[in-house]
N, C-alpha and C positions, 0 to 999 in steps of 0.2 A: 504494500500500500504506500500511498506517498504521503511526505510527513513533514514539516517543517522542527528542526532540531539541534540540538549541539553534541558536540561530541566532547567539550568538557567544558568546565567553566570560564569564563571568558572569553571564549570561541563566538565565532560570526554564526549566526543562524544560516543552517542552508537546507534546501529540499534535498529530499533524499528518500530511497526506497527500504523501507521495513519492511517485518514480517507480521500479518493480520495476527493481533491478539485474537485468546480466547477465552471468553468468562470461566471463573473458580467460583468457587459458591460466595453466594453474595453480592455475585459481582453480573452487570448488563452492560452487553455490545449493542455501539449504536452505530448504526451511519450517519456518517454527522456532515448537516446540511452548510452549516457555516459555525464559525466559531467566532466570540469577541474578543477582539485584545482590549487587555490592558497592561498599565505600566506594569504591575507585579511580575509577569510575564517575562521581560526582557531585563528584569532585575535579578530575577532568579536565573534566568540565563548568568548572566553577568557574574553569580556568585556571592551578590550583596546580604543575604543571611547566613553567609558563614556557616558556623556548624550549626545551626538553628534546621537545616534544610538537609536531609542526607538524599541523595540521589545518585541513580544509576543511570549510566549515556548507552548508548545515546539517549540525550533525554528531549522530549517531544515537548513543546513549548505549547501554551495553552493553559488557561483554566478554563475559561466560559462558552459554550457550545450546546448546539440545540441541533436534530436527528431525531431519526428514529430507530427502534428496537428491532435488531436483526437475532441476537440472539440473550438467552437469560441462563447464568450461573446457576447449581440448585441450593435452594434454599429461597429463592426472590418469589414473591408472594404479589408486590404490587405492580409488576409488568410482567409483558405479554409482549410479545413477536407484533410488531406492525404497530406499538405506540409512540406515540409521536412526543419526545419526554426535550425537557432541557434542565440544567441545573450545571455543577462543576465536574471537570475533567480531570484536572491536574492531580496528580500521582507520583510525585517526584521519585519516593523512595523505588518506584517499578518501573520509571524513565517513561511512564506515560502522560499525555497530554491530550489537548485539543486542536492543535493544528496536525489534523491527520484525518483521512480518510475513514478511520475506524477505529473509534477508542474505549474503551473498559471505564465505566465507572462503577464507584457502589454503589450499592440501593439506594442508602440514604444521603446522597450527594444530588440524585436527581429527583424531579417530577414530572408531572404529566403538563407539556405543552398549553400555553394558552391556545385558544382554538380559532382567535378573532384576526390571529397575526402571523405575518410570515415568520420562518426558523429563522432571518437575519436579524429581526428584530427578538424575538424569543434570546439568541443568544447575545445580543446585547445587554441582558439584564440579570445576571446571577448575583455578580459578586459588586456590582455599583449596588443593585438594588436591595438585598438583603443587606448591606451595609449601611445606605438611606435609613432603609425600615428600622436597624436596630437604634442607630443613630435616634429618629424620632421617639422610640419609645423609652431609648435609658434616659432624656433627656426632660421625659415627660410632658413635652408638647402638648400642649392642648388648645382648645377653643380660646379666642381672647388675647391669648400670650403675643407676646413681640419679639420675635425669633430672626437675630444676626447672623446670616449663614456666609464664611469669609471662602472665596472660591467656589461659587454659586456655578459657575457655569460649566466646569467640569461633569463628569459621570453622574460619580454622588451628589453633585449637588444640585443639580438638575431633578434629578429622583428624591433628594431630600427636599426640596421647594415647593413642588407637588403634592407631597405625602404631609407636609406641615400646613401648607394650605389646607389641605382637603381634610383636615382638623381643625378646621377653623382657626387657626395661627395664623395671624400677620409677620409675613418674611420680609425682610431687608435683604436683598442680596446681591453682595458686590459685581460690579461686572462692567466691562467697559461698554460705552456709549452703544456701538456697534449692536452689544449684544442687548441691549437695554428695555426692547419691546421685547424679544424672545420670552426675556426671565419675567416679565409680567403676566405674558401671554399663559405662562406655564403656573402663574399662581401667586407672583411677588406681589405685593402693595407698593414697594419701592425698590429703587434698586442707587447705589453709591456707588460713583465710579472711582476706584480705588485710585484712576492715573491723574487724580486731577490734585489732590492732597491727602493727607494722615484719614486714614478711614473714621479711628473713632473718635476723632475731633469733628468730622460731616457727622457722624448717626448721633451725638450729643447736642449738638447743632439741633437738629429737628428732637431730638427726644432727648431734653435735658435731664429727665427724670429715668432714663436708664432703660434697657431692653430686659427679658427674662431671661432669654437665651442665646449661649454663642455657638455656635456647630462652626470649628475654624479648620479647614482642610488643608490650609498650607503653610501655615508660619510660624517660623522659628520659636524658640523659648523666649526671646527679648520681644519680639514683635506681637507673640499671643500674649504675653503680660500686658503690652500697651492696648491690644482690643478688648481686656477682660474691666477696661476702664469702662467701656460700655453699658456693664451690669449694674442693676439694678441691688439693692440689698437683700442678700440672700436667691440669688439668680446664681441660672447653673450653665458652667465653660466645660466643654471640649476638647481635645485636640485628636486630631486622625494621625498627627506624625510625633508623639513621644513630647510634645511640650508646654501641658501641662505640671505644675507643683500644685500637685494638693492641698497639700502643708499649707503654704505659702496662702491656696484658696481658702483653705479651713478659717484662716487666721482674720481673713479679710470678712470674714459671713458668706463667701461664694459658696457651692458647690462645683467641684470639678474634676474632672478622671480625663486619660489618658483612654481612646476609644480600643477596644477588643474588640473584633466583628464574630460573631457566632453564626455561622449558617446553620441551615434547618431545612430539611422537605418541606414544612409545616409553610415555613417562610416562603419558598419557591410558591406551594400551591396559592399564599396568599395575595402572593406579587402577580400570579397568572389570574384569577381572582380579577386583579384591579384593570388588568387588560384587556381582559372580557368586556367588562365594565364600561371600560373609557377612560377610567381616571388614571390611566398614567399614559403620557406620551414619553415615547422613548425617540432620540435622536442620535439616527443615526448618518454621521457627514460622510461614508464614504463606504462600497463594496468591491471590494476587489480580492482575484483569484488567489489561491494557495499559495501559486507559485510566486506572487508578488509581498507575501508574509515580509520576506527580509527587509524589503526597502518601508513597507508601514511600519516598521518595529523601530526603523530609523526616521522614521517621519516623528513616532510616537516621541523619541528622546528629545526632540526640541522641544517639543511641551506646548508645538504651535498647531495638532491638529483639533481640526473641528468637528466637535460630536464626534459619536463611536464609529471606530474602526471594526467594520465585521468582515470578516474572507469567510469567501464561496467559495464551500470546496465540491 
């Protein structure tokens, strides 16, 4: 089968020809119709979790991808030959992924396909969107609240914009000019354009009395401190990249943690759920073939593409 891969760490991703896995118990073969990148993806390539991460090469790049069931390991109980499932691929320790024609996941890694939507859109949404969702709930969101979401227009936050709206949350979400009817469009009451000066000197500006919540996807331990000025007394900060101080928040009256993402089937089915639905648009800026994996994965490292990258395999 053909596979997008590396043969060790910090190796260039290249296609190349595998051998068709076969499910072990517990375990479902899909053909997988396109798979989503994200950054995780080409970091893990790269080697950037250290021994956090053990893996065998070649190892096949991918976590997120949508397909259907050609075959089921025994023991699997919730699929069947011909369902049309998406959820996570990535397998490192077995050098499995999702850039590849045929990949192995476990049971509880996938679900059953929304039904409203193509597989490019399906695999756009595993690990952005079960991230949003927990995101939203450790956060407590709810109806009323005023919710700082810093990197709004990336994956997650596009998926978290949506899902804080549609709980009745008022989002602020930074984003430049450009993108500024988008992030409304999707559920924002406002949006700050981070290029124009200091963010939480603009959202104090308009809300001198403070926001509830910060959901901050990208910035540093000095820079997340200058947004947690933002909060209100006893309002609760985030960080998605390690830089929150709790401590630090305790001491202030915040609440604040360092985001953990936990997936879930539960999660997958709720997110397919919201697509049925309507209520989540997903964006995706571009599709292209397998064989063109390497040069998106270098597109992805500038940090300049737009909306999700999915390959059609």
């Amino acid at each position: 089968m053909r596979a997008v891969a590396v043969n060790a760490f910090g190796e260039q991703p290249q296609l190349m020809e595998l051998p068709q896995p076969e499910p072990g118990p517990g375990e479902v073969l899909v053909r997988l119709a396109a798979a989503g990148l994200n950054p995780v993806d080409w970091k893990l390539a790269d080697g950037d979790f250290g021994d956090a991460v053990k893996a065998s090469f070649p190892l096949v790049l991918g976590t997120d991808g949508a397909g259907e069931v050609l075959a089921v390991g025994s023991g699997v109980r919730r699929f069947t030959v011909g369902d049309a499932v998406f959820g996570q691929f990535q397998r490192a320790e077995q050098g499995g992924g999702s850039y590849c024609e045929l990949a192995l996941a476990d049971e509880d890694r996938i679900a059953h396909a929304a039904r409203s939507v193509t597989y490019a859109t399906s695999a756009a949404v595993p690990t952005a969107g079960m991230t949003a969702y927990n995101l939203i709930e450790e956060t407590r969101t709810s109806e009323g609240k005023w919710v700082l979401i810093v990197g709004a227009t990336g994956g997650v936050g596009t998926f978290a914009t949506q899902l804080a709206a549609g709980r009745g949350a008022e989002v602020i979400a930074t984003a430049r000019p450009e993108m500024a009817e988008l992030m409304r469009n999707l559920g924002a009451s406002e949006t700050v354009d981070h290029t124009a000066g200091p963010v939480a000197d603009q959202v104090l500006a308009a809300h001198p009395d403070g926001v509830d919540v910060l959901i901050d996807m990208i910035s540093g331990p000095a820079e997340f401190a200058e947004m947690t000025r933002t909060l209100r007394d006893g309002g609760t900060a985030v960080s998605l990249i390690g830089s929150a101080d709790a401590d630090d928040l305790t001491e202030r009256n915040l609440r604040g943690f360092n985001f953990v993402n936990r997936p879930s089937p539960q999660l997958l089915e709720i997110l397919a759920g919201h697509l049925d639905a309507g209520r989540l648009t997903v964006l995706v800026g571009s599709e292209v073939p397998l064989e063109e994996a390497p040069a998106a994965i270098a597109a992805s490292r500038t940090g300049r593409a737009r909306g999700k990258t999915v390959l059609a395999i």
